[in-house]
VMD Tcl script that draws the C-alpha trace (Angstrom):
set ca {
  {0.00 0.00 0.00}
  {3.09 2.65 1.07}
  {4.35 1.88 -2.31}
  {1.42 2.48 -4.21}
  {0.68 5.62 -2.35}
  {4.11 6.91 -3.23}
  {3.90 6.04 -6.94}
  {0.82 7.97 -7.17}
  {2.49 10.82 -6.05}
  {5.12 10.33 -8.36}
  {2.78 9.53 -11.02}
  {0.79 12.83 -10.25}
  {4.18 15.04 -10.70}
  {4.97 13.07 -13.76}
  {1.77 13.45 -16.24}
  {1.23 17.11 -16.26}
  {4.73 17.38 -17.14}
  {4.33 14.80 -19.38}
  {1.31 16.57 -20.77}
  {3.38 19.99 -21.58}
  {5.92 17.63 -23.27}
  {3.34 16.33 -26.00}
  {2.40 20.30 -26.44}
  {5.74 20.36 -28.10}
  {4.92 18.05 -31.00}
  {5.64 18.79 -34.39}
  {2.79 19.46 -36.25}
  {3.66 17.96 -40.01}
  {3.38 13.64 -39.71}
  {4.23 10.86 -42.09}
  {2.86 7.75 -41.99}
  {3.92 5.71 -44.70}
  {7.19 4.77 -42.73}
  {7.77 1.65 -42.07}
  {11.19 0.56 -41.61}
  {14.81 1.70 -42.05}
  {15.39 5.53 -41.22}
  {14.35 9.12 -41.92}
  {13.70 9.00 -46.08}
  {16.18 11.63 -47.81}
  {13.10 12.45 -50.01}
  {11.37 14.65 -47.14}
  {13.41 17.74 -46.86}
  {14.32 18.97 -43.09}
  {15.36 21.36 -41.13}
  {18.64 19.52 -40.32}
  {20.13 22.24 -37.73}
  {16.60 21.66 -35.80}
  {15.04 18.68 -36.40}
  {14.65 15.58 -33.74}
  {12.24 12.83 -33.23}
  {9.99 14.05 -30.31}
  {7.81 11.13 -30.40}
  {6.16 9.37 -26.64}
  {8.27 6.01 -26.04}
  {8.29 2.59 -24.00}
  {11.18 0.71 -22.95}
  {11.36 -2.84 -21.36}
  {14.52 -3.34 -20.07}
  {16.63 -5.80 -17.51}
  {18.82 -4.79 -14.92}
  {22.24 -6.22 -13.99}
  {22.37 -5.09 -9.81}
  {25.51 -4.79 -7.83}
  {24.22 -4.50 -4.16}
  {24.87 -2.40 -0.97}
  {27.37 -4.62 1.23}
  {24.93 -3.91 4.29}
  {22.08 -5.65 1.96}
  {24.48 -9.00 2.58}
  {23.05 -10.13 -0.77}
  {24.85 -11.22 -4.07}
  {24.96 -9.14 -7.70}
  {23.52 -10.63 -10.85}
  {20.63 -9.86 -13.45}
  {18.16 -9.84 -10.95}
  {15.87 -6.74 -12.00}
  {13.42 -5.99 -15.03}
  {11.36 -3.23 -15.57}
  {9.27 -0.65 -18.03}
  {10.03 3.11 -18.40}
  {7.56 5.66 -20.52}
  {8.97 8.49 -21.76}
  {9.29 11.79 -24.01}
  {11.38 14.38 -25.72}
  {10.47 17.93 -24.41}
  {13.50 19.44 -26.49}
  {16.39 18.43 -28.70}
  {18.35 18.00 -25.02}
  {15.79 17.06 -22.86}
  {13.84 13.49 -22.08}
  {11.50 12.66 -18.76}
  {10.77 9.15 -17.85}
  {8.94 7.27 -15.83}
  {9.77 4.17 -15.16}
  {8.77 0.88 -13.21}
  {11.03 -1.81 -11.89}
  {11.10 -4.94 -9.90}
  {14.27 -6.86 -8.75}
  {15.26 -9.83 -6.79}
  {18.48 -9.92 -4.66}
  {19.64 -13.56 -3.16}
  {20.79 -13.80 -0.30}
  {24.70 -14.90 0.46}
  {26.07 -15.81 3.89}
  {27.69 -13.14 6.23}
  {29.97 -13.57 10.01}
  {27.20 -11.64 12.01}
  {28.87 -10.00 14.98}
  {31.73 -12.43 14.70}
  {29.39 -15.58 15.70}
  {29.73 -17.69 12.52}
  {28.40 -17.76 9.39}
  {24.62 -16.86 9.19}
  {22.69 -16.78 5.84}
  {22.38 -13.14 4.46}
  {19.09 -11.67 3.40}
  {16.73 -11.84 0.24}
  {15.50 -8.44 -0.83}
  {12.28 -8.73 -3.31}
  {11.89 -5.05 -4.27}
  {9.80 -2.44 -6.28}
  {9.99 0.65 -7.35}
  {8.76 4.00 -9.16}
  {10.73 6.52 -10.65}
  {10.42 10.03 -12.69}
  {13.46 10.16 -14.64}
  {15.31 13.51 -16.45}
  {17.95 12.88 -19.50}
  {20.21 15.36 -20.40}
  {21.48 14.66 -24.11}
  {24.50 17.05 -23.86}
  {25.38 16.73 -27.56}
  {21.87 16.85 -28.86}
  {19.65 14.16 -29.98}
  {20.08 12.66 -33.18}
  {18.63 15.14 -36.23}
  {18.17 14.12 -39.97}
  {21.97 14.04 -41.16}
  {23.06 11.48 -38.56}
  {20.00 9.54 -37.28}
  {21.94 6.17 -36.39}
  {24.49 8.07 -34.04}
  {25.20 7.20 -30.90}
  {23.33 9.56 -28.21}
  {24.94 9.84 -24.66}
  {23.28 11.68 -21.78}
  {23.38 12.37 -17.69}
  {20.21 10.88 -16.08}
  {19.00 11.74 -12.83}
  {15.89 10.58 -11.17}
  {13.89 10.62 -7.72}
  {11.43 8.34 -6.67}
  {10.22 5.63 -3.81}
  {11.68 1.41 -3.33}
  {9.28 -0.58 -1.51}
  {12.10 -3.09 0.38}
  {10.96 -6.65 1.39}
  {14.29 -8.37 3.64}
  {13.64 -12.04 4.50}
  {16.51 -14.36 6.64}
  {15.86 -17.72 6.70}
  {18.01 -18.24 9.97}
  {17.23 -14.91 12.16}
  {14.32 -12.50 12.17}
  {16.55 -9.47 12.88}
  {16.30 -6.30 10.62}
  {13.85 -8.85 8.70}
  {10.12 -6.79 7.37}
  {9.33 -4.37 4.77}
  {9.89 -0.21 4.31}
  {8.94 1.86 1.89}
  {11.54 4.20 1.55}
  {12.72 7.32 -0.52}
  {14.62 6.95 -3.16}
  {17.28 8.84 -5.53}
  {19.48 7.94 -8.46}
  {22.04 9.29 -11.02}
  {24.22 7.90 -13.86}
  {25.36 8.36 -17.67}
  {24.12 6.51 -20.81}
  {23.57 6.35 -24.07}
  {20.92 5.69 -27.40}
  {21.51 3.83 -30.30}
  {18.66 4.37 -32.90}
  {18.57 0.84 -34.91}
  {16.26 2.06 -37.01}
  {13.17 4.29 -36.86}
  {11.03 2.01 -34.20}
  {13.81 0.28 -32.61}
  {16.81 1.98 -30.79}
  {18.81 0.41 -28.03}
  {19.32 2.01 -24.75}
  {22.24 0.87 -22.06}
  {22.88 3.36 -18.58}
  {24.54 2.57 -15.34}
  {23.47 4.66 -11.97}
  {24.25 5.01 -8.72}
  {21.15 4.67 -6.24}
  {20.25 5.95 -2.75}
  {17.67 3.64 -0.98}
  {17.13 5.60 2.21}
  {16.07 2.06 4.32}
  {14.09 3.96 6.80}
  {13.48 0.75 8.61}
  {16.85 -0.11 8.99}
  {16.47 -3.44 7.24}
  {19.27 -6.03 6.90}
  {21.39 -4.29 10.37}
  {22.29 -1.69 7.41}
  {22.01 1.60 9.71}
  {21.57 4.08 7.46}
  {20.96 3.92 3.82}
  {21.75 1.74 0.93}
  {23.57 2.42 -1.89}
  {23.42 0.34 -5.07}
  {24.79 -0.19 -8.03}
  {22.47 -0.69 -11.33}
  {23.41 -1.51 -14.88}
  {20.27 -1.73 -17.31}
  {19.79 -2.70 -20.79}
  {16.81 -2.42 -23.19}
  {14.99 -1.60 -26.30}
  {13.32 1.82 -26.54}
  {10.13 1.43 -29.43}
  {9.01 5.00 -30.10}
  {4.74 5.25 -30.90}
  {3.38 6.69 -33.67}
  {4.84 8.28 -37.17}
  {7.66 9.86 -37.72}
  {7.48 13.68 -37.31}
  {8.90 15.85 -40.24}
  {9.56 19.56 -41.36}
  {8.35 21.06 -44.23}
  {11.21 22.80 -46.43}
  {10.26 26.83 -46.78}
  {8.52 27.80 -49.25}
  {10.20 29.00 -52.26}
  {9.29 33.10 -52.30}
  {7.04 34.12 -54.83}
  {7.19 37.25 -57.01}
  {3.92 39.28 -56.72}
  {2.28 39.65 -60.03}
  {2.88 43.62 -61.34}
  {-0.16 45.59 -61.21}
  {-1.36 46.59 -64.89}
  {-0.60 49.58 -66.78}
  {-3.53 51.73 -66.91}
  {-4.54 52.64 -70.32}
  {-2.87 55.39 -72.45}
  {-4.99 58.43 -72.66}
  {-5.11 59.42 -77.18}
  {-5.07 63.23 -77.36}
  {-5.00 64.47 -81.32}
  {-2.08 65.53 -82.53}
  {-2.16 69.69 -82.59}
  {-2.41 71.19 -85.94}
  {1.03 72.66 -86.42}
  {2.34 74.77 -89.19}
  {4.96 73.66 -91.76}
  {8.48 73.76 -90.10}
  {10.69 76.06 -91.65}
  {14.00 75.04 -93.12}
  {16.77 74.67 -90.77}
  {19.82 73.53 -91.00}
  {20.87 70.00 -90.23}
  {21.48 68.95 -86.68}
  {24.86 68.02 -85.54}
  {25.90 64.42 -85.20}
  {24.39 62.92 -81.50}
  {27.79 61.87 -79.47}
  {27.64 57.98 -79.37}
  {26.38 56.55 -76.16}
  {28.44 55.30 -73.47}
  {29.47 51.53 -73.37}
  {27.69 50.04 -71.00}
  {29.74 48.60 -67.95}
  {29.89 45.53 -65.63}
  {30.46 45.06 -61.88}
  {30.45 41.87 -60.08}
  {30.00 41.52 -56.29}
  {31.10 38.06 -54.35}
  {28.78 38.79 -50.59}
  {29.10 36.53 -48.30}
  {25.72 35.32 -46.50}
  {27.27 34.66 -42.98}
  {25.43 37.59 -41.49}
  {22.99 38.31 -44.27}
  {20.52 35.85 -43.34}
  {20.39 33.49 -39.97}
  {21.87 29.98 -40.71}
  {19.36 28.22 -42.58}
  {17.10 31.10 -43.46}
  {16.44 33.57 -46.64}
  {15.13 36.30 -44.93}
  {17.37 39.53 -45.38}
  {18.79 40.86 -42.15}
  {19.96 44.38 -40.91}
  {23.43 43.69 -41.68}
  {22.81 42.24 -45.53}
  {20.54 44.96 -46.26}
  {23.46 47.16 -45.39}
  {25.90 45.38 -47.68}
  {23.55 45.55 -50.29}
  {23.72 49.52 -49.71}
  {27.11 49.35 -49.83}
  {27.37 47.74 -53.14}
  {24.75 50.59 -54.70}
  {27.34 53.47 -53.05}
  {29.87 52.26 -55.01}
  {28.59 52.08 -57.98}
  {26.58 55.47 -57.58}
  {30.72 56.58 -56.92}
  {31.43 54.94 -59.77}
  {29.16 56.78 -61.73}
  {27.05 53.91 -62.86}
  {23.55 54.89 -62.38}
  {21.11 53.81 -64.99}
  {21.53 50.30 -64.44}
  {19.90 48.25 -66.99}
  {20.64 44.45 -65.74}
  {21.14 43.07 -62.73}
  {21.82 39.58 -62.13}
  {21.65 37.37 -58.21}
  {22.31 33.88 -57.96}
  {22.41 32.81 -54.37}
  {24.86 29.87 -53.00}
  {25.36 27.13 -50.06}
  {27.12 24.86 -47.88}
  {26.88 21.44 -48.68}
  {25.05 20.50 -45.14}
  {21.53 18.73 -46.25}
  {19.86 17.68 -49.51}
  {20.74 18.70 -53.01}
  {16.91 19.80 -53.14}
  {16.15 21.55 -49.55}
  {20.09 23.50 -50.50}
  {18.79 24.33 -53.97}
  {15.24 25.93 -52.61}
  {17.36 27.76 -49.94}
  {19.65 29.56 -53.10}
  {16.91 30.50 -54.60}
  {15.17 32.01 -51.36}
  {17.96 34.60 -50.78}
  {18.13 35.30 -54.22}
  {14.75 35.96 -54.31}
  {15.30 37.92 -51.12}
  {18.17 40.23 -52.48}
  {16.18 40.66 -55.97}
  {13.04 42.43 -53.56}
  {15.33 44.45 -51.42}
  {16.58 45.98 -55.25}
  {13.53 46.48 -56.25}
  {12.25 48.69 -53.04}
  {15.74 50.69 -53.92}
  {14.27 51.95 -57.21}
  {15.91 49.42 -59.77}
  {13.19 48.00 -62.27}
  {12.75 44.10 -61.11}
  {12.17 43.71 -64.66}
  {16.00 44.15 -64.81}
  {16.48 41.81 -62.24}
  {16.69 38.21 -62.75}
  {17.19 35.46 -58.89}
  {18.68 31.98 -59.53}
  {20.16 29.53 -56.73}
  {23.34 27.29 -57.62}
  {22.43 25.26 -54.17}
  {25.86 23.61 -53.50}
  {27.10 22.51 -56.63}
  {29.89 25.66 -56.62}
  {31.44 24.86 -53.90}
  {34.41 27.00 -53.01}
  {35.48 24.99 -49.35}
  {34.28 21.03 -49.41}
  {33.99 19.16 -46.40}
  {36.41 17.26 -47.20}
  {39.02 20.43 -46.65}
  {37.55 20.86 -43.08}
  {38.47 17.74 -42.50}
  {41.92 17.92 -43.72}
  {42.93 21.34 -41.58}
  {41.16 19.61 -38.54}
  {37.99 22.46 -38.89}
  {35.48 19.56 -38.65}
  {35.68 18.33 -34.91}
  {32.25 19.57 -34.08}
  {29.52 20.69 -36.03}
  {29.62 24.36 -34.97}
  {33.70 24.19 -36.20}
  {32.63 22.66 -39.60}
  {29.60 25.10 -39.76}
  {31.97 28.09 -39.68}
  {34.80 26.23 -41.99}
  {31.81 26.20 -44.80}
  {30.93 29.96 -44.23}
  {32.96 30.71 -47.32}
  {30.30 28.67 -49.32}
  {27.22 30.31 -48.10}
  {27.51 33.49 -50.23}
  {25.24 35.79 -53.20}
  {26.60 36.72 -56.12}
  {25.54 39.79 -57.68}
  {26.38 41.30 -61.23}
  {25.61 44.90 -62.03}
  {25.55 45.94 -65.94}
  {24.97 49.56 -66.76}
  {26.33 52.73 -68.15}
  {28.79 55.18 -66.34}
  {28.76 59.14 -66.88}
  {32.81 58.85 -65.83}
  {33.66 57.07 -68.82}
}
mol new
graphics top color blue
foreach p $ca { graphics top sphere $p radius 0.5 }
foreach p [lrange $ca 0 end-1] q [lrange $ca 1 end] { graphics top cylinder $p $q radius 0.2 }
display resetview
């Protein structure tokens, strides 16, 4: 009864954040996945993406006893834990457990040998996982996952001794635990999960002459089986051009009558018009636009500016073609890096346009990452690919808008 009181309480701290966990689901769902991992045809966000869906895991528990317990180790313990992703760093779980502990013999109070004591125990526990690398996203879903777990929760402790009846009974006792582990995603509904913890069992019954509290330690193993489909994340759409309003229609006035021009003499020869001229800007993106985004910031609006001032000092100002074509790193698909190019093409061709230069003149094309000017390879090579935020910035030269200007110049 103690323990079922306790994991009730536990139980009632667990589902309502439990409940705010689910809150966090992603609202786009396949289900037409059935085996093997994330398809490469669904594009992702791969900086952001992780599979937040509710999981069980049965597992078995290898137990390495408190010497006061005068009991031997083994697989002795099996259990069920329910859990959930609240964030790409975050899990809760709540887990079940029972175990059995033999007894072994022990000198009690240097009187001989006496049999030790048989512990049949359960427990409840809430669970938090801290995944301090992240949880797995689309680019490397079969990695291995390690995490700190901590976890508080009650033991109900049965001690039997088939030779003496002291510090024999059962307590229900407070409990606490913390360890390291890791995930190994198998596929998408199978991973494999291994942690080992410490665990405080605070034996307020003073069971098994043990005068004070218990400290085990547990090794589990088990498979985690995540429920329902696989969550995904739509690409971004691909901006769209607004259509240009019409031209209203010309207003006909007659021609004025006019007399006969009188004879003049012939005009002089116009001077021939200037040759039109060409300059090309390389801007990097880093800056421009938040990683994996195509909207224009403060700063790339700036540069942008920039590039007009010089030209305007150039003396280029009736600018008659204007051509964008935006670039990337090679981190995700060919297709979700090709739809990004074009989105902060697109982006830099409207930012033109509000600056007074005809968007007829102005064509937007994406190259994706098939120019690349650093591969990952390189990173590799220099020893810029450690981490992913050191290989992020060792691509930065990659992530870049090219912009060609073609017009005439009053200096020339």
């Amino acid at each position: 009864m103690k323990l079922a009181a306790s994991a009730a309480i536990v139980a009632s701290l667990a589902l309502p954040v439990l409940a705010l966990a689910q809150t966090s689901t992603m609202s786009s769902m396949t289900s037409d996945v059935m085996s093997g991992f994330y398809p490469s045809n669904v594009a992702r966000n791969a900086a952001n993406w992780y599979d937040d869906r509710w999981y069980v895991t049965p597992f078995g528990s290898y137990i390495s006893p408190d010497s006061g317990r005068h009991a031997s180790a083994g697989f002795r313990g099996f259990g069920l834990a329910l859990g959930k992703p609240i964030n790409p760093w975050v899990n809760i779980e709540l887990r079940a457990s029972g175990e059995t502990m033999n007894a072994k013999s022990w000198n009690y109070n240097n009187n001989g040998n006496f049999p030790g004591y048989k512990f049949d125990n359960w427990s409840v526990e809430l669970d938090a996982q801290w995944f301090f690398l992240g949880r797995a996203g689309f680019n490397n879903a079969s990695a291995i996952q390690p995490y700190l777990v901590a976890g508080i929760g009650a033991i109900n402790d049965k001690a039997s001794n088939s030779a003496t009846s002291i510090g024999t009974g059962s307590s229900t006792n407070f409990m606490g635990s913390a360890g390291v582990g890791m995930v190994w995603p198998v596929t998408n509904w199978a991973r494999v999960v291994i942690d080992a913890r410490y665990r405080i069992d605070t034996n307020q019954s003073d069971l098994a002459q043990n005068r004070g509290n218990f400290g085990d330690w547990l090794i589990t193993a088990g498979v985690q089986i995540p429920l329902g489909a696989v969550p995904e994340v739509a690409a971004p759409a691909r901006a769209v051009m607004p259509a240009p309003a019409p031209m209203p229609a010309p207003i006909v006035v007659p021609p004025p009558v006019v007399p006969a021009p009188r004879p003049v003499a012939p005009a002089p020869a116009p001077a021939p018009a200037p040759a039109p001229v060409t300059r090309n800007f390389d801007i990097s993106a880093d800056g421009m636009f938040a990683f994996d985004r195509a909207e224009l910031s403060d700063i790339g609006r700036n540069r942008i500016n920039n590039a007009l001032a010089e030209l305007k000092q150039a003396g280029i100002t009736d600018i008659r073609n204007v051509r964008i074509v935006g670039h990337t790193d090679p981190l995700g698909s060919d297709a979700y890096n090709q739809t990004l190019s074009e989105a902060r093409a697109n982006s830099v061709k409207n930012y033109l346009a509000s600056q007074g230069i005809a968007a007829s003149s102005i064509t937007a094309s994406g190259a994706g990452e098939s120019q690349l000017k650093v591969t990952e390879a390189d990173c590799k090579a220099k020893g810029k690919a450690r981490t992913r935020a050191d290989l992020i910035a060792c691509l930065a030269l990659n992530r870049r808008v090219e912009a060609s200007f073609t017009g005439t110049s009053m200096n020339r």
